[in-house]
Phi, psi and omega in degrees: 000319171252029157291308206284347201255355162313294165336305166298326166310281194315314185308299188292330121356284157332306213260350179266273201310356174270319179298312173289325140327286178303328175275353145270314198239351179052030183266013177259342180079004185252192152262327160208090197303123033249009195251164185263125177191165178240164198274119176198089155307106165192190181224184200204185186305322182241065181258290212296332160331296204265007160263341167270358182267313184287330176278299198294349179280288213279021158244007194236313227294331185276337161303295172299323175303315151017282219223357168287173160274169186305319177306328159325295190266335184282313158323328181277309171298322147311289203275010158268314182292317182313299169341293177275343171272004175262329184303310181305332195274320187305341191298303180289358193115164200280290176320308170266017183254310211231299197286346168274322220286306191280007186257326171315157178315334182261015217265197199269345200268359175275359197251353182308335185273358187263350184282002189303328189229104180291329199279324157286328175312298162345285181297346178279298215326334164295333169321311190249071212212331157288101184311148148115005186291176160313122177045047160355130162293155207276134206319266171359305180299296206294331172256040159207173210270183201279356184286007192273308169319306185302003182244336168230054133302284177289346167292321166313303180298337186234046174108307172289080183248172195086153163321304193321282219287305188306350179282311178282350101039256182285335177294301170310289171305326185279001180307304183342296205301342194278334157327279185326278180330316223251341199269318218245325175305317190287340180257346177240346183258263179192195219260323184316268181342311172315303177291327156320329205284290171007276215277350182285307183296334182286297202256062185269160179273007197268346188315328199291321172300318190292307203311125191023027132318108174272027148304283162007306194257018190229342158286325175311311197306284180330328165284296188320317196280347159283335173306289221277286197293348159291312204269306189279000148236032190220010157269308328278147201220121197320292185312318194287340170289337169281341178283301198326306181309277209336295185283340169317309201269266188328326162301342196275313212253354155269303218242142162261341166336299206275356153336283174321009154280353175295328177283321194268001148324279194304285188299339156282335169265336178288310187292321172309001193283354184273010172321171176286150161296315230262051116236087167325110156337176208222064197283317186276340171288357171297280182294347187267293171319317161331295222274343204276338179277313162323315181284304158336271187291353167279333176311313194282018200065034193249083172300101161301321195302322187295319195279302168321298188306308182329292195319307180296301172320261201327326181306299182303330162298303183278220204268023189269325155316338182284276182328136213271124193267359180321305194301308198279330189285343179242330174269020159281316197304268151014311193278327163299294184321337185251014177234355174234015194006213202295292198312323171305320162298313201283309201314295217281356181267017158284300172318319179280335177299313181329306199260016163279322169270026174055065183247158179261155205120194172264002170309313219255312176300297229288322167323304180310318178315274247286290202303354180271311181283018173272313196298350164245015147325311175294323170277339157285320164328314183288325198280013169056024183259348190251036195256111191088159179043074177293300202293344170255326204265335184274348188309337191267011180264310186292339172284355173270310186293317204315310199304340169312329193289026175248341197263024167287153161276314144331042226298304196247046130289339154288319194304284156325314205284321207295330205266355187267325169315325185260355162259018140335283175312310206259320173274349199252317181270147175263133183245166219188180154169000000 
């Protein structure tokens, strides 16, 4: 309780010295700091839903999670998250809710016609990634490596074109990640925890974000490949260590961020060490797998390192240069709070009570997760590349935090607070990026 009220405090922090920032000095760029949103009350085609969704997960969802079989809550558990992030998206609307969003200036579906000859567009792509270079690429492209273009490049090529179909897209696969998570919490903590886990990973308020985000779809990636090196090292199994490898790389080359998905790697093999010896980890298909994406696009001329270094220059041209990193450095934290909400906040000060007193278990594991995907939150955090709209560029870090809600005694009035928050969030603010 006083991790969540804490929280709170820092959210109501943010949002009084950020309001005076921006109406005095005007640098944050946001309209209403600490999240990028406009103050615009209003409901849309997907309130009543997503007002029934919300009272039935949180009077039914800690039962049912309960008592389905597993196969059954891993099911359930998509189609309920699928759900609740089209209603919630459906409250603005078809057009400004799913089909417009990936179509904006900054967005990724505006660069589809410079993709025609992919291997060249691949070997150009750092040319244009500095503003004032030839044609720049639009702020979304440019600041991430070309597999992000390159997946609704190719949604393109096979038909599936338009807003319409990439929003639904990002909505189905990122629906996913919470399967992945509810997949990797059961292989490394126990089957319990997980379920405890369910409706808080289903009814996160990070839900508001996910909705045609292509973050959204770049945390599913990012959840499956922990999932998959959780699954090769506690079966173990050749293939899932090759999956593992796979989205691992591919994870690399949507986001440059999401590196910093390697500490919750690293944490993911300290917790397998309890494997049986006489099954040996499946390490080259792991590393085979690695290699494969890395190898690709450096074959196809795509320097990451170079495309990183480009970035930071163009990040300091525009307003990532401006915004105050003073600000930012504590109110992106603000911003985790409103997308993984109260209960997450009460859950990871459980989690830290855990490893203090040092215990053993599966309590003592699913803790060891959430704090490793906090430390790297914290280190995107330190590096000043995240400064504002957090709440969209942090989502594949928040789905690691959320499985801490399990280690409430209480599920459900956290279970409620989490789910009024995000429809809070979502009827009084137009949220953007």
């Amino acid at each position: 309780m006083y991790a969540a009220g804490a929280a709170a405090l820092l959210v109501t922090a943010a949002v009084l010295v950020g309001r005076h920032i921006q109406f005095t000095r005007h640098t944050l760029f946001v309209h209403w700091p600490p999240l990028l949103a406009e103050w615009d009350p209003h409901v849309g085609p997907g309130t009543p839903a997503a007002l029934l969704l919300a009272a039935a997960g949180a009077a039914y969802g800690p039962a049912l999670a309960a008592r389905l079989p597993w196969r059954g809550l891993l099911a359930a558990a998509w189609a309920s998250a699928l759900a609740w992030i089209t209603c919630l998206a459906l409250v603005d609307g078809w057009r400004r809710g799913i089909a417009g969003r990936l179509t904006s200036r900054n967005e990724y579906l505006r660069v589809i016609g410079g993709f025609a000859d992919i291997p060249a567009a691949l070997r150009d792509f750092t040319h244009h990634i500095v503003s004032g270079s030839p044609a720049p690429w639009p702020a979304h492209v440019a600041g991430h490596p070309p597999a992000a273009t390159l997946v609704f490049v190719l949604l393109d090529r096979t038909g599936l074109r338009g807003g319409g179909w990439a929003g639904t897209f990002c909505v189905v696969v990122g629906a996913t990640g919470c399967v992945a998570v509810l997949v990797a919490v059961r292989a490394l903590a126990d089957e319990t925890l997980a379920r405890r886990a369910a409706p808080f990973v289903v009814l996160a308020p990070a839900a508001v974000w996910q909705g045609t985000s292509a973050d959204g779809f770049f945390a599913a990636v990012a959840a499956w490949a922990v999932a998959l090196l959780a699954l090769a090292l506690t079966r173990p199994s050749p293939w899932a260590g090759a999956g593992a490898g796979l989205l691992f790389g591919l994870t690399c080359y949507l986001s440059y961020g999401l590196t910093l998905f390697a500490l919750i790697g690293a944490a993911v093999l300290v917790l397998g060490r309890r494997r049986p010896r006489d099954r040996p980890f499946p390490l080259v298909p792991l590393l085979a797998g690695l290699a494969v994406f890395p190898a690709v696009f450096s074959l196809a001329g795509f320097d990451w390192l170079d495309g990183y270094r480009l970035l930071t220059i163009r990040y300091r041209q525009g307003v990532g240069g401006i915004r105050p990193y003073g600000y930012w450095l504590w109110a992106d934290l603000a911003c985790a709070v409103l997308i993984t909400g109260p209960a997450t906040a009460a859950g990871l000060g459980r989690a830290g009570a855990v490893l203090r007193r040092r215990r053993t278990g599966p309590r003592a594991r699913l803790a060891v997760l959430v704090c490793a995907a906090l430390l790297a939150l914290l280190v995107a955090d330190l590096s000043g590349m995240s400064k504002a709209e957090t709440e969209r560029i942090w989502l594949p870090f928040a789905l690691w935090l959320l499985p801490a809600c399990a280690l409430l005694p209480r599920p459900r009035p956290w279970l409620a607070a989490q789910a009024v928050l995000a429809l809070l969030l979502n009827h009084l603010l137009l949220t953007g990026w």
